[in-house]
C-alpha positions in Angstrom: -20.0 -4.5 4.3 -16.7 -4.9 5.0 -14.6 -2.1 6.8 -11.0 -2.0 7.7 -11.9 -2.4 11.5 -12.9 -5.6 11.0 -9.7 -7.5 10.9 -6.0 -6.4 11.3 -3.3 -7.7 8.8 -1.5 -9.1 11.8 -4.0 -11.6 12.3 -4.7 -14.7 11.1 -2.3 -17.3 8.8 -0.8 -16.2 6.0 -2.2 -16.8 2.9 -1.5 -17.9 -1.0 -3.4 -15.8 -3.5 -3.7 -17.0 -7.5 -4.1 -13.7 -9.3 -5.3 -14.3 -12.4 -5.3 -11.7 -16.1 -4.7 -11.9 -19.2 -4.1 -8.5 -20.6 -3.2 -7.2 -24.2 -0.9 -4.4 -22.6 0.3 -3.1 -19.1 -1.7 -0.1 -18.1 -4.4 0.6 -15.4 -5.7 -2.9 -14.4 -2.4 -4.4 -15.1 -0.7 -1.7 -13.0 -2.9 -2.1 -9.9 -2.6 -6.2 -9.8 1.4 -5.9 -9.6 1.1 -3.1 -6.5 -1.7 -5.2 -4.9 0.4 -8.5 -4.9 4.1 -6.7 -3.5 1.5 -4.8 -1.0 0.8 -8.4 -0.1 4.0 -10.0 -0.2 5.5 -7.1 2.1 2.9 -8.7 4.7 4.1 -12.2 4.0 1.2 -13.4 1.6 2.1 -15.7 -1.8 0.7 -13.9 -4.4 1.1 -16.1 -8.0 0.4 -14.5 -11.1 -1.2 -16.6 -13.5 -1.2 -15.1 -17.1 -0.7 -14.9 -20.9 2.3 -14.4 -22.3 2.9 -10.2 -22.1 6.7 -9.5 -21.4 5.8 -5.8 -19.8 3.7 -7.6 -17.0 6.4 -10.2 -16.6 9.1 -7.8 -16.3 7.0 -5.8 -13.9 6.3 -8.8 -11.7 10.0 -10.3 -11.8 11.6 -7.0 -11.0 9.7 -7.0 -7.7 10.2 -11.1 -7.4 6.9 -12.6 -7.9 5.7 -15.9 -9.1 4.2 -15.4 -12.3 3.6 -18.4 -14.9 2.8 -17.8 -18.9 -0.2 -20.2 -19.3 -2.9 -20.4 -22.5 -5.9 -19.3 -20.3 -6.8 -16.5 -23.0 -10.1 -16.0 -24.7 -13.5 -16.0 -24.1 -13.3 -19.1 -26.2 -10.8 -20.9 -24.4 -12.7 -23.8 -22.9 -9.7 -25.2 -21.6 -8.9 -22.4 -19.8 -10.9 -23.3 -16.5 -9.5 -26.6 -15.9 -6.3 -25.6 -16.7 -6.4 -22.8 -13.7 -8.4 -25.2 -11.5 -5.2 -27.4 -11.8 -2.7 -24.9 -11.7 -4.9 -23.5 -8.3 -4.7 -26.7 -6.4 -1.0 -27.0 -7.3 0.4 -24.1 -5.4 -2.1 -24.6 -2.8 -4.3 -21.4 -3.5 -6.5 -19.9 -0.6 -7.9 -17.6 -3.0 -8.4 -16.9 -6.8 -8.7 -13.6 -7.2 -9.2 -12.0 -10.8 -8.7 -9.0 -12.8 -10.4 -8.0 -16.1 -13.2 -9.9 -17.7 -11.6 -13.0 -19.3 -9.5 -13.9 -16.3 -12.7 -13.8 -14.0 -15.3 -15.5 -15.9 -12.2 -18.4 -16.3 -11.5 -17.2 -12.6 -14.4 -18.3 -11.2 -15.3 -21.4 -13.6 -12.4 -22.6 -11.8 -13.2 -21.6 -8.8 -16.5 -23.8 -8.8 -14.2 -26.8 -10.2 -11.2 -26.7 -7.3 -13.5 -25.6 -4.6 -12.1 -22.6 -3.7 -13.2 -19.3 -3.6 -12.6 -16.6 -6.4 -12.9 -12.7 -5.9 -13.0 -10.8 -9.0 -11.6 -6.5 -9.4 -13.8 -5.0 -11.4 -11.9 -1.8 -13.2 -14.7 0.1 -14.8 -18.4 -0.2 -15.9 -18.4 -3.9 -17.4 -21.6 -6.0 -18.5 -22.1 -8.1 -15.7 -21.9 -11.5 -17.9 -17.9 -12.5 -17.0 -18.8 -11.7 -13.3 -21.9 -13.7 -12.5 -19.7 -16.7 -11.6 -17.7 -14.7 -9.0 -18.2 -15.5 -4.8 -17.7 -11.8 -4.6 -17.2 -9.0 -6.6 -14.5 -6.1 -5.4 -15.4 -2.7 -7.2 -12.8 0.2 -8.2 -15.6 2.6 -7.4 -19.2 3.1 -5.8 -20.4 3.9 -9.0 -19.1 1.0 -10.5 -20.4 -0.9 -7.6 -24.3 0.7 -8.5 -24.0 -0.3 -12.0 -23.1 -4.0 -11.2 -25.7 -3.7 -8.6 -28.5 -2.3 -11.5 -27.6 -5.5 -13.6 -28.7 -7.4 -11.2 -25.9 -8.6 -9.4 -26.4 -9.1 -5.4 -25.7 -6.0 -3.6 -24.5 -8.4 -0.9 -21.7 -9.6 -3.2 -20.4 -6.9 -4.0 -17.8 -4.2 -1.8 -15.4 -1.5 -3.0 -12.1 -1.6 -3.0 -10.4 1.7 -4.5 -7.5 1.2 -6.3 -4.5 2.8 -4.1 -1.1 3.8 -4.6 2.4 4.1 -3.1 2.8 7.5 -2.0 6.5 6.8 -2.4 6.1 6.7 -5.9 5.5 10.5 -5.7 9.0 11.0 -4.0 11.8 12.4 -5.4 10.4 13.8 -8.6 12.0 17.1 -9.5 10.5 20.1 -9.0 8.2 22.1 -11.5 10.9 24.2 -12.5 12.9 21.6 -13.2 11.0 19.3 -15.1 9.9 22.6 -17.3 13.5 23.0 -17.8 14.0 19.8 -19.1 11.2 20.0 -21.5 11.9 23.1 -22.4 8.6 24.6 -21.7 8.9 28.0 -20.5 8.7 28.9 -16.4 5.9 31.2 -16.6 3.7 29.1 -19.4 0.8 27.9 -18.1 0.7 24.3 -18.8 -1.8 21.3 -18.7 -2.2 17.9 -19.7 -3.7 14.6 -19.8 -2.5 11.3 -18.9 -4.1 8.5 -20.6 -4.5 5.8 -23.6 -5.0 8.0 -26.8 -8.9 6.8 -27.6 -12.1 8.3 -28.6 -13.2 7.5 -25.0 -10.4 9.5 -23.2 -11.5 12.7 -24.9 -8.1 14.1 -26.0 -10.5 15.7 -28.7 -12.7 17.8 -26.8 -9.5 18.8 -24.7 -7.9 20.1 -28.1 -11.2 22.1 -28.7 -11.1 23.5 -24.8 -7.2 24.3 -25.9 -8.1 26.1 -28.8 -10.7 28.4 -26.4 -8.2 29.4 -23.8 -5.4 30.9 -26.0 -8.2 33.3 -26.7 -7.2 34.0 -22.8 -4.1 32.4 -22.3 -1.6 32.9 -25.6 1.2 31.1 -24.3 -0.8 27.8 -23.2 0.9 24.3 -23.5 -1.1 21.2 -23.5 1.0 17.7 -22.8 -0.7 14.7 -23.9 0.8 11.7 -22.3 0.2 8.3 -23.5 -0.1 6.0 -26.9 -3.1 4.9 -28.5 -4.9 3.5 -32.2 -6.2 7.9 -31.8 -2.4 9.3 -31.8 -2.8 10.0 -35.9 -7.2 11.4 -35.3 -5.8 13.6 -32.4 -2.9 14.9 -34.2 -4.4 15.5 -37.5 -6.6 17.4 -35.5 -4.0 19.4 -34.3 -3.1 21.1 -37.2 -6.7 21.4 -37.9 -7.4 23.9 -35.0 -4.1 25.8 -36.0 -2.8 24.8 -32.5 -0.1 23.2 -33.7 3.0 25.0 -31.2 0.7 25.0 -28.5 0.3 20.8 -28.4 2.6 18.1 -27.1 1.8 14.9 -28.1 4.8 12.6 -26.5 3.4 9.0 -26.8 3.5 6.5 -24.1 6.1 8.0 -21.0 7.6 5.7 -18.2 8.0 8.7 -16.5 4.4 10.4 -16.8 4.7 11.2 -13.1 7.3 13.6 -13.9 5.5 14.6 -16.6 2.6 15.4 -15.0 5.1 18.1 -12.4 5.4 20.0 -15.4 1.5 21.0 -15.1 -0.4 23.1 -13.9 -3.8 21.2 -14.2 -4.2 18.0 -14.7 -7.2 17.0 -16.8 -9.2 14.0 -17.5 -11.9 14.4 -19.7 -12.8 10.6 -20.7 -16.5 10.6 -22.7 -16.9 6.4 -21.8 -17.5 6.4 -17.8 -14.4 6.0 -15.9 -14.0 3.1 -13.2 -12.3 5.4 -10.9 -10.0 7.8 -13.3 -6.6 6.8 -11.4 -4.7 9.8 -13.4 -6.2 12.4 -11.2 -5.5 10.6 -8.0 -1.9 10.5 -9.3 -2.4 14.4 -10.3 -3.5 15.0 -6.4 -0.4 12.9 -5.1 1.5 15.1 -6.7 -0.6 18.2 -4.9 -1.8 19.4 -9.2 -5.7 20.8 -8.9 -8.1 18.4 -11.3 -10.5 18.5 -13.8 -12.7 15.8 -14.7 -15.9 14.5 -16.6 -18.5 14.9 -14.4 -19.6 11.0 -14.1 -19.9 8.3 -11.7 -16.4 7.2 -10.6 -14.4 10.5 -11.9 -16.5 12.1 -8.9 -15.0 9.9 -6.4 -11.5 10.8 -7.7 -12.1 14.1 -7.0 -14.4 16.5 -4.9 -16.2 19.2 -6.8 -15.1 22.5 -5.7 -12.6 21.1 -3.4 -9.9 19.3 -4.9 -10.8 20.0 -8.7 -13.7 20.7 -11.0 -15.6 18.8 -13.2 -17.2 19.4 -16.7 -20.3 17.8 -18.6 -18.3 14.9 -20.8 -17.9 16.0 -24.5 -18.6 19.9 -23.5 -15.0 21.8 -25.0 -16.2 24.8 -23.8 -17.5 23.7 -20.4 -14.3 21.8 -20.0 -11.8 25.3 -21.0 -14.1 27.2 -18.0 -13.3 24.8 -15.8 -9.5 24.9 -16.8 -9.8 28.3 -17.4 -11.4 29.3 -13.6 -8.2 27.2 -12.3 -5.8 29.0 -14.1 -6.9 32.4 -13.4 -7.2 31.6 -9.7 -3.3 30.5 -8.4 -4.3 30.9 -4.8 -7.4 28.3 -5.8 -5.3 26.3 -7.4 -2.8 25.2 -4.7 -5.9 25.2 -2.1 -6.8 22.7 -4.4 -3.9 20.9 -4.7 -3.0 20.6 -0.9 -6.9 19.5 -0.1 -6.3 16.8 -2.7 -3.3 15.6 -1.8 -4.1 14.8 1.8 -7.1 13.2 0.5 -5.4 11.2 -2.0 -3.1 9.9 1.3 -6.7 9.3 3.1 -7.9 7.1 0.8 -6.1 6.2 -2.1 -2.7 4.7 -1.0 -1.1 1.3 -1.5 -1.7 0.3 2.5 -5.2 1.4 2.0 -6.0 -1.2 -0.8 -3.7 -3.8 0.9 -5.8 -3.8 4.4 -8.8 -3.7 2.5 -8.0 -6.9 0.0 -6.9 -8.6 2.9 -10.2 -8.7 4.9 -11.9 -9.1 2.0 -9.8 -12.2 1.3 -10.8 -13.4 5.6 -14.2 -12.5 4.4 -14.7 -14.8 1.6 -12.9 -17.4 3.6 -15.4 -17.1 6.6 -18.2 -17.1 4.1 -17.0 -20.3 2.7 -16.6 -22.0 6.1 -12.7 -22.0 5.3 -10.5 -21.1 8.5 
């Protein structure tokens, strides 16, 4: 395995990277390829993005000034796809491929094999190993994302972890609690939670509805936020007015500023039913120094320490889920315990310079292991 002792970013040449995806919208994934690649370029490595057409990602990338070409490498049906990125490799000179999602790395590596140079592929959650097989080496959000590659049969020695890290200054500046609650108009001395994600069954907006519902038994003046747009917006809101919980429910579609958002809370909560990658809305949660709850599943217990920084709850359990909120809520003093342990271990493990180090060495690693100085 690979540790971040092993080489220093100060060593050894610079190097050109072709990141490859070919996403349908800019969230998680998408979000973590642009932070890698100006991580890189701040240490003088050419990252090139190479892509289908999605103006959110280009607009992301050009705002922070990196290369980034619009090329018809989509579909898994696309079998011109790995030639043309074998082309497009050896014509910027790429060191490395490295890929993101499933398309781009089973194209990724296909052209890897065809220009001769070595492809690393992020995998963001619990995929079927099929797009990855062609990889040289696999770079996991999450050890439990790692273990399930690993039980399909990939080799263990293929595969490290690379946990997807953020830039604490992101987290700077944001208005205080009060202030944000004064903005929203939510009242001061409401408690107030929230979730942060893609409106989809797999999220489990529904269950945290139900666990809603159960803690105004407790809590009357309870506000749930629920940030984020999705094919479940009309399920989730239909189901609203269902429960009768209708003035107690914020549902405020996709947010630009969910950071600030999320000051507004008191917990943040994840409860996805489909196992997470890594569950990057409750690292953000901890940046911001918010206690967690989360399903209680493989990479969701990496973002968070039982007990310590948060609690988690059996996936689909409403009322396992609003005693978890619930212990938090009744418990300030726990709650900002929480909070403070999570936040210095969010800035332990999960920051931008973390991921940075760690891609380049993987990078020097797959260079060694192709006999590439």
């Amino acid at each position: 395995m690979v540790t971040g002792e092993d080489s220093k970013s100060s060593t050894g040449r610079t190097l050109t990277i072709l990141t490859v995806i070919t996403p349908s919208r800019y969230s998680g994934a998408e979000r973590v390829s642009v932070y890698l690649a100006e991580g890189l370029g701040r240490r003088g490595h050419r990252v090139v993005f190479a892509c289908k057409r999605n103006e959110e990602l280009l607009d992301a990338l050009k705002r922070r000034g990196i290369e980034a070409h619009a090329l018809p490498i989509s579909g898994k049906g696309n079998l011109m796809a790995p030639f043309l990125l074998a082309w497009f490799a050896e014509w910027i000179g790429a060191d490395v491929i490295h890929t993101h999602l499933s398309t781009a790395s089973l194209w990724g590596a296909v052209a890897g094999k065809v220009a001769r140079i070595p492809s690393i592929a992020s995998v963001h959650a619990l995929n079927i190993r099929t797009c990855y097989t062609y990889s040289d080496m696999l770079a996991t959000c999450s050890e439990g994302v790692r273990e399930h590659m690993v039980r399909q049969g990939i080799p263990a020695e293929r595969i490290e972890v690379m946990y997807n890290g953020l830039n604490p200054e992101q987290f700077e500046g944001i208005p205080s609690e009060r202030e944000v609650r004064e903005e929203l108009e939510l009242p001061w001395d409401a408690p107030v939670i929230g979730e942060v994600a893609h409106l989809s069954p797999r999220k489990g907006q529904m269950y945290l509805l139900e666990a809603v519902a159960l803690l105004l038994e407790r809590w009357p003046r309870l506000i749930c936020l629920l940030v984020g747009e999705g094919e479940d917006r009309a399920a989730l809101e239909r189901r609203v007015r269902e429960l009768g919980i209708e003035d107690h429910v914020r549902v405020m579609g996709y947010r630009s500023d969910a950071r600030r958002i999320m000051q507004a809370m008191d917990v943040v909560v994840l409860p996805s039913v489909a196992i997470e990658g890594l569950g990057i809305a409750l690292i953000e949660g901890a940046f911001l120094g918010k206690p967690v709850v989360g399903s209680d599943a493989p990479g969701i217990r990496e973002a968070l320490v039982d007990g310590s920084t948060g609690l988690l709850a059996p996936p689909g359990d409403a009322r396992a889920l609003s005693e978890a909120i619930g212990k938090i809520l009744g418990n300030p003093e726990m709650a900002v315990e929480m909070g403070g342990r999570g936040r210095e271990r969010a800035m332990a493990m999960f920051t931008l310079d973390h991921m940075v180090e760690r891609a380049e060495n993987l990078y020097r690693q797959l260079l060694r292991d192709n006999n590439i100085s």
